[in-house]
C-alpha positions in Angstrom: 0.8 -22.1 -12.2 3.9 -22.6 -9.6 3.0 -21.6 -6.2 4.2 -18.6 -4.6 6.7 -20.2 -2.7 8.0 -21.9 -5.5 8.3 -18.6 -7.9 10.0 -17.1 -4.8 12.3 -20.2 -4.8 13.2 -19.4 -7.8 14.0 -15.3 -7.3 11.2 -13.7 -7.0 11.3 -10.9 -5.0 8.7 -9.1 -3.7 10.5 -6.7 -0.8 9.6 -6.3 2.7 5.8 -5.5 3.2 5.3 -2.7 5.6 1.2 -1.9 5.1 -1.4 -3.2 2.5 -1.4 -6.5 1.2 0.5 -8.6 -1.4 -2.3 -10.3 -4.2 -1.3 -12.9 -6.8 -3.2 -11.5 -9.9 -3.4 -13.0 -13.6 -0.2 -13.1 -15.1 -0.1 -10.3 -18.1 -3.3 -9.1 -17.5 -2.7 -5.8 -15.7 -0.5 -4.6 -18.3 -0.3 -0.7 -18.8 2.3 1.4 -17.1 4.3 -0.5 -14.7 4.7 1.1 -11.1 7.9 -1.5 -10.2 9.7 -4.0 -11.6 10.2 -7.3 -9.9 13.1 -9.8 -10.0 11.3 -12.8 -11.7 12.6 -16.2 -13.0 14.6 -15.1 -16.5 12.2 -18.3 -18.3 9.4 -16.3 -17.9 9.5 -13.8 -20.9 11.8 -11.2 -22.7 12.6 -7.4 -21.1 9.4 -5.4 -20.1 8.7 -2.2 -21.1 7.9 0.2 -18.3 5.0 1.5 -20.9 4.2 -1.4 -23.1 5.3 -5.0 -21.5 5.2 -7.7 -24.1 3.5 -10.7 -23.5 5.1 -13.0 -20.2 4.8 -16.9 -20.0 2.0 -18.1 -18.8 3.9 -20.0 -16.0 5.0 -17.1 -14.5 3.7 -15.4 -11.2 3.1 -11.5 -11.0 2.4 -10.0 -7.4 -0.2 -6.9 -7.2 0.2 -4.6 -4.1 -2.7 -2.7 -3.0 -2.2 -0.1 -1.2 -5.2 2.0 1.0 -4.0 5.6 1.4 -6.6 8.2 3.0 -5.2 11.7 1.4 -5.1 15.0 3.7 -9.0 16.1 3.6 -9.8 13.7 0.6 -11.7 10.1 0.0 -9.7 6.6 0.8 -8.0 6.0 -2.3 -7.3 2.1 -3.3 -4.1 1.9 -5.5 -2.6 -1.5 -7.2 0.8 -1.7 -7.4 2.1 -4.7 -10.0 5.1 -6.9 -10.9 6.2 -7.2 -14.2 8.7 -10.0 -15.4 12.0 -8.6 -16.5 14.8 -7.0 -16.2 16.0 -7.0 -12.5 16.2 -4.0 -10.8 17.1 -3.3 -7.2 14.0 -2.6 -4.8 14.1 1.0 -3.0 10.9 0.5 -1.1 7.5 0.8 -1.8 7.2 4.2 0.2 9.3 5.9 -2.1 6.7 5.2 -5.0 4.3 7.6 -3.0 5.0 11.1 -3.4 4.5 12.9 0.0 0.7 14.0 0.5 0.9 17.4 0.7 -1.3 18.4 3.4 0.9 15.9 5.8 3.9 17.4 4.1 2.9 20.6 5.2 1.9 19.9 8.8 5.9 17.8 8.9 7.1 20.9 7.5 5.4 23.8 10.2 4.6 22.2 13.2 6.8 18.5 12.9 8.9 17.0 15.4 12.0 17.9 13.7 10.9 21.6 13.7 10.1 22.0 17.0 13.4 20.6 17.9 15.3 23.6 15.5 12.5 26.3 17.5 13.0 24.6 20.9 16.7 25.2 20.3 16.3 28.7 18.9 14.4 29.9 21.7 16.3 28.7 24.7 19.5 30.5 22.8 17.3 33.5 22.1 15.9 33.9 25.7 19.7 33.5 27.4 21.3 36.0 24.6 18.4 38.5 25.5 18.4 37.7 29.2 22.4 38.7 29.1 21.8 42.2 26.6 18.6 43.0 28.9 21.2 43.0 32.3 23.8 44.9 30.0 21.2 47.6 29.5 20.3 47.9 33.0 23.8 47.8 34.1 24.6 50.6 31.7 21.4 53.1 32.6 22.5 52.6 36.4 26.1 54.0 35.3 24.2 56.9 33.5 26.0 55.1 30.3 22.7 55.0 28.8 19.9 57.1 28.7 16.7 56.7 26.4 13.7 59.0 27.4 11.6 56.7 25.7 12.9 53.5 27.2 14.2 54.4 30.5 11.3 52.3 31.9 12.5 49.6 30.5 16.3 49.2 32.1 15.5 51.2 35.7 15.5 47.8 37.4 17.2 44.4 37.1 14.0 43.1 37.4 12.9 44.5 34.0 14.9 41.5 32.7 13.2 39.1 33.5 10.7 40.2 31.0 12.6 39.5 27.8 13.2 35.4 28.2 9.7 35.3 29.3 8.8 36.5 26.4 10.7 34.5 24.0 9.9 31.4 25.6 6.4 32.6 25.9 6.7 32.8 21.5 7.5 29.6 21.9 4.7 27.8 24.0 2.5 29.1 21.8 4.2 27.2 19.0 3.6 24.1 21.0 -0.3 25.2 22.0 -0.7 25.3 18.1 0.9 22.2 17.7 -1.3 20.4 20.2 -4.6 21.3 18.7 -4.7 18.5 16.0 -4.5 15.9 19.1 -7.2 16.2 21.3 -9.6 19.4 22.4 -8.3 18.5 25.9 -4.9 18.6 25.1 -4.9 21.7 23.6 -7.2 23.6 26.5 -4.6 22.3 28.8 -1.6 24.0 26.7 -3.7 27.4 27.0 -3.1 26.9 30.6 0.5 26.5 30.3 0.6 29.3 28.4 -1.2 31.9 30.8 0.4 30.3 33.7 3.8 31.8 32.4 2.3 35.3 31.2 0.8 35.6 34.7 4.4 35.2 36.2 5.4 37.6 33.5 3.3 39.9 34.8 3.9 39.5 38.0 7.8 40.3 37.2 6.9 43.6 35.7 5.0 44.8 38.2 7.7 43.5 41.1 9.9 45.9 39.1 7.3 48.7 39.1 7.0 48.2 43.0 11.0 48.5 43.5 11.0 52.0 41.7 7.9 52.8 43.2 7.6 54.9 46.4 4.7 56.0 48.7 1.2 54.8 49.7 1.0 53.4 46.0 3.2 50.5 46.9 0.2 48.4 49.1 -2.2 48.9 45.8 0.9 46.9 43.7 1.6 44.6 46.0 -2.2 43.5 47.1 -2.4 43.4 42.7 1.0 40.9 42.9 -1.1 38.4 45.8 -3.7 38.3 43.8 -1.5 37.5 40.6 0.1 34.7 42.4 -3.0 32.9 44.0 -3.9 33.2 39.9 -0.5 31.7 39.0 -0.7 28.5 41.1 -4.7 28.1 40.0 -3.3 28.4 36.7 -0.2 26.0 36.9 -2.8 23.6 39.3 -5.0 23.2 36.2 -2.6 22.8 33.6 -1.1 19.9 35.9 -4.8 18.1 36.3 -5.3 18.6 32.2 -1.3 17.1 31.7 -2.1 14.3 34.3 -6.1 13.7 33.0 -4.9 13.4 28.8 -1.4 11.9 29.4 -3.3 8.8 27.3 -5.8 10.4 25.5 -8.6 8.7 24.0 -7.9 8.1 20.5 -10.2 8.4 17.8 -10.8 5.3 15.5 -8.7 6.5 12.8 -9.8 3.9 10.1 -12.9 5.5 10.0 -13.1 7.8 6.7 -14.7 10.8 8.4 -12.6 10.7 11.7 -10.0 10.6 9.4 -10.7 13.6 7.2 -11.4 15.6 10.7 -8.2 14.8 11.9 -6.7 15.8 8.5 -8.9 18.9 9.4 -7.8 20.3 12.3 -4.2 19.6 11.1 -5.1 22.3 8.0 -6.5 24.2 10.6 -3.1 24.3 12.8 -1.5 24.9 9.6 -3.3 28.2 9.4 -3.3 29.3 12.4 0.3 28.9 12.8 0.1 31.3 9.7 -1.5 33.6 11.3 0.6 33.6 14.5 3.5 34.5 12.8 2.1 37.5 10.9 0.5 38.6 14.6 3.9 38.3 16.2 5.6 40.4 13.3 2.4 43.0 13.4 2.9 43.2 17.2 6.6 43.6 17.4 6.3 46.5 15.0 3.5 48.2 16.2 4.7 48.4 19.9 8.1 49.3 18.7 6.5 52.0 16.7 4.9 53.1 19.9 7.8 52.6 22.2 10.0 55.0 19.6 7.2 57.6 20.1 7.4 57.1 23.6 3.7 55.6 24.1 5.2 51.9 24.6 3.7 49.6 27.7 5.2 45.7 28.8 0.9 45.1 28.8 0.0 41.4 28.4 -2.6 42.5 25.7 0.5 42.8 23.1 -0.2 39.9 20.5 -1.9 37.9 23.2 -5.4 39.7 23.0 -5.0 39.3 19.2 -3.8 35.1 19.1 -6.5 34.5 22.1 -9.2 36.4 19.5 -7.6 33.6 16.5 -7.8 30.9 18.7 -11.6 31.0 19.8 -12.2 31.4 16.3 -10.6 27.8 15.6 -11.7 26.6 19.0 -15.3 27.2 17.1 -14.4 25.7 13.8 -13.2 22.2 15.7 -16.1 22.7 17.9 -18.8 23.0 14.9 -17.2 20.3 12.7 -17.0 18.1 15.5 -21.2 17.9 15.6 -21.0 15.4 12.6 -18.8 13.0 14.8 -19.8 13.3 18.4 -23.8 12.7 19.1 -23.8 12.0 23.1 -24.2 15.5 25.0 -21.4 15.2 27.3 -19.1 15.6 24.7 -20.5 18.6 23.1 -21.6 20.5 26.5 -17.1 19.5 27.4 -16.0 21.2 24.5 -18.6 24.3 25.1 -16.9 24.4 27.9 -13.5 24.3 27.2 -14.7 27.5 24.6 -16.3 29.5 27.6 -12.9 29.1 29.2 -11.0 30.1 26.2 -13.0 33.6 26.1 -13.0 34.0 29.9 -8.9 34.1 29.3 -9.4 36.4 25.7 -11.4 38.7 28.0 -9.2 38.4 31.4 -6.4 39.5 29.1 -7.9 42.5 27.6 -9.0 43.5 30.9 -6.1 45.1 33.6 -6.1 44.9 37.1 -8.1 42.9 40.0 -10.8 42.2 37.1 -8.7 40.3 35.0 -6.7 38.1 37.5 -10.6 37.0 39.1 -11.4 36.1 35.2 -8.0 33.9 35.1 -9.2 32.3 38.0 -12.6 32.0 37.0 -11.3 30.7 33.3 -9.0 27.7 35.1 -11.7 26.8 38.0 -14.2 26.5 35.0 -12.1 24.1 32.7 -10.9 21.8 35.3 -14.7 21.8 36.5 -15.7 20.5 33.2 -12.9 18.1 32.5 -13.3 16.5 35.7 -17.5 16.1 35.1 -16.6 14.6 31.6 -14.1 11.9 33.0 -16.6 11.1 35.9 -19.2 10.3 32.7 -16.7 8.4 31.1 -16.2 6.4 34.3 -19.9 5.5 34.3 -20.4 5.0 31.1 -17.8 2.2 30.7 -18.9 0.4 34.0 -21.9 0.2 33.2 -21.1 -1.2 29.6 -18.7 -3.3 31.5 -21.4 -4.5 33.7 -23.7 -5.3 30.7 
């Protein structure tokens, strides 16, 4: 039998290998459907059949590529790729022999790179073209040009806005808080942060407005309300800095391992989802309060879709957290990712709660994570000098 280098002399082709490995197997003994066709030396035997290849010369080579996919949620699955002598045909790549899997598929699909790009786009153009017909309405109600009993609340000061782009672009970091949570529980805890650090300014904006319309001894009641909103805000936007800085290089898990594997495939289903259910929340919301602003019951109140997502998200912040037991054994793992939970339901309950209350529970919430990450890195610290030192 000639040598590899020798069969390749003679124009063999096997294309460029980009994962797996290239075997030399028995020539003609595979047989069965072929997956490719390989240039070979035209000695070696007659036209193959993709179904039924006739028997090759037994001085000709064949090349089997075996391939080790691990399918979304499935088992590792070991597929042999051959080369049958014959007709040459030109060589696409072996990627394009693999159909998409299509639980990765569907996480490319919702939550990719290339779609938060398009939403990234769409929501900066959104939150400027709703910025600009928010100032037209207030402009207009100041020239009595409009009037709306119901919504006269909403345009009676510039300030009033502000509210609209914060909103959009608050749509839009949830996006990217869904998109984190396959990554890392750290990751996505620290999104959270990001997130309530811009509805706190959001509701800091509102109530600004109410204090500008607002006349008498119930001004110093708003504005001791706004302090305490901004010493929240800078806790808030502290902590999500010290979560960005802490898991700028997270620690990754050891992805050849079958079960780390299927978990990761796991929590991307999970994202999948919940991103499912974020968008039937936002729709459900935007009706419902524009239901109840047409009947002139309407409120700018944080608890609008937020109290709902928060309630979805502890839910998967519990799934991750459960299925996560049959990979993580040391304690300080599972008492971090308790934590990061409390601090998820401190915020779910700080949001469904107005006033001084739910500003202390922001606080509490943020003061609480960035206690726990910073306990957990310390035990990381220790535990790897002390290996070291071993």
């Amino acid at each position: 039998m000639r040598s590899t280098t020798q069969a390749e002399r003679e124009g063999a082709r096997i294309g460029p290998v980009e994962s797996g490995r290239w075997d030399e197997v028995p020539p003609c003994k595979l047989g069965g459907t072929t997956e490719r066709i390989s240039q070979h030396p035209s000695h070696c035997c007659p036209r193959a059949s993709h179904v039924n290849p006739p028997p090759c010369n037994p001085s000709c080579l064949q090349f089997g590529r075996t391939e080790h996919k691990i399918l979304f949620g499935h088992e590792p699955v070991e597929t042999t790729l051959t080369g049958h002598c014959g007709k040459k045909q030109p060589y696409l790549g072996w990627i394009e022999e693999f159909p998409p899997v299509k639980g990765e598929a569907m996480f490319e699909l919702v939550l990719g790179k290339r779609t938060d790009e398009r939403l990234r786009n769409a929501a900066i153009n959104l939150a400027i073209a709703g910025f600009l017909l928010h100032v037209g309405a207030c402009t207009l109600f100041r020239f009595s040009l409009l009037d709306i009993n119901e919504m006269n609340g909403f345009f009676d000061s510039y300030l009033d806005a502000l509210y609209t782009p914060f909103s959009i672009i608050l749509a839009y970091e949830v996006y990217e808080l869904i998109r984190a949570i396959p990554e890392s529980f750290s990751v996505s805890i620290g999104k959270q942060f990001e997130v309530m650090s811009l509805l706190v300014v959001r509701d800091i904006f509102k109530n600004l407005a109410d204090v500008e319309t607002t006349q008498g001894a119930a001004v110093d009641g708003d504005v001791a309300l706004i302090a305490l909103e901004a010493i929240a805000f800078l806790v808030l936007f502290t902590t999500a800095l010290y979560f960005r800085s802490m898991t700028l290089n997270p620690k990754q898990l050891n992805d050849a391992n079958e079960g780390v594997a299927r978990f990761v495939a796991q929590k991307k289903a999970l994202a999948c989802a919940l991103s499912v259910a974020y968008v039937f929340l936002a729709f459900y919301s935007f009706t419902s309060w524009s239901l109840s602003t047409i009947e002139g019951e309407g409120d700018l109140s944080r608890t609008v879709f937020f109290l709902d997502f928060f309630t979805f998200l502890i839910l998967s912040d519990i799934v991750i957290l459960l299925v996560s037991y049959k990979h993580i054994t040391d304690f300080p793992q599972l008492a971090r990712n308790t934590g990061f939970v409390l601090s998820t339901v401190t915020i779910r309950v700080g949001i469904g709660t107005p006033g001084y209350t739910g500003a202390a529970l922001f606080i509490l919430s943020a003061l609480l994570a960035a206690g726990v990450l910073r306990l957990s890195l310390q035990e990381e610290r220790m535990v790897d000098l002390s290996s070291s030192s071993e």
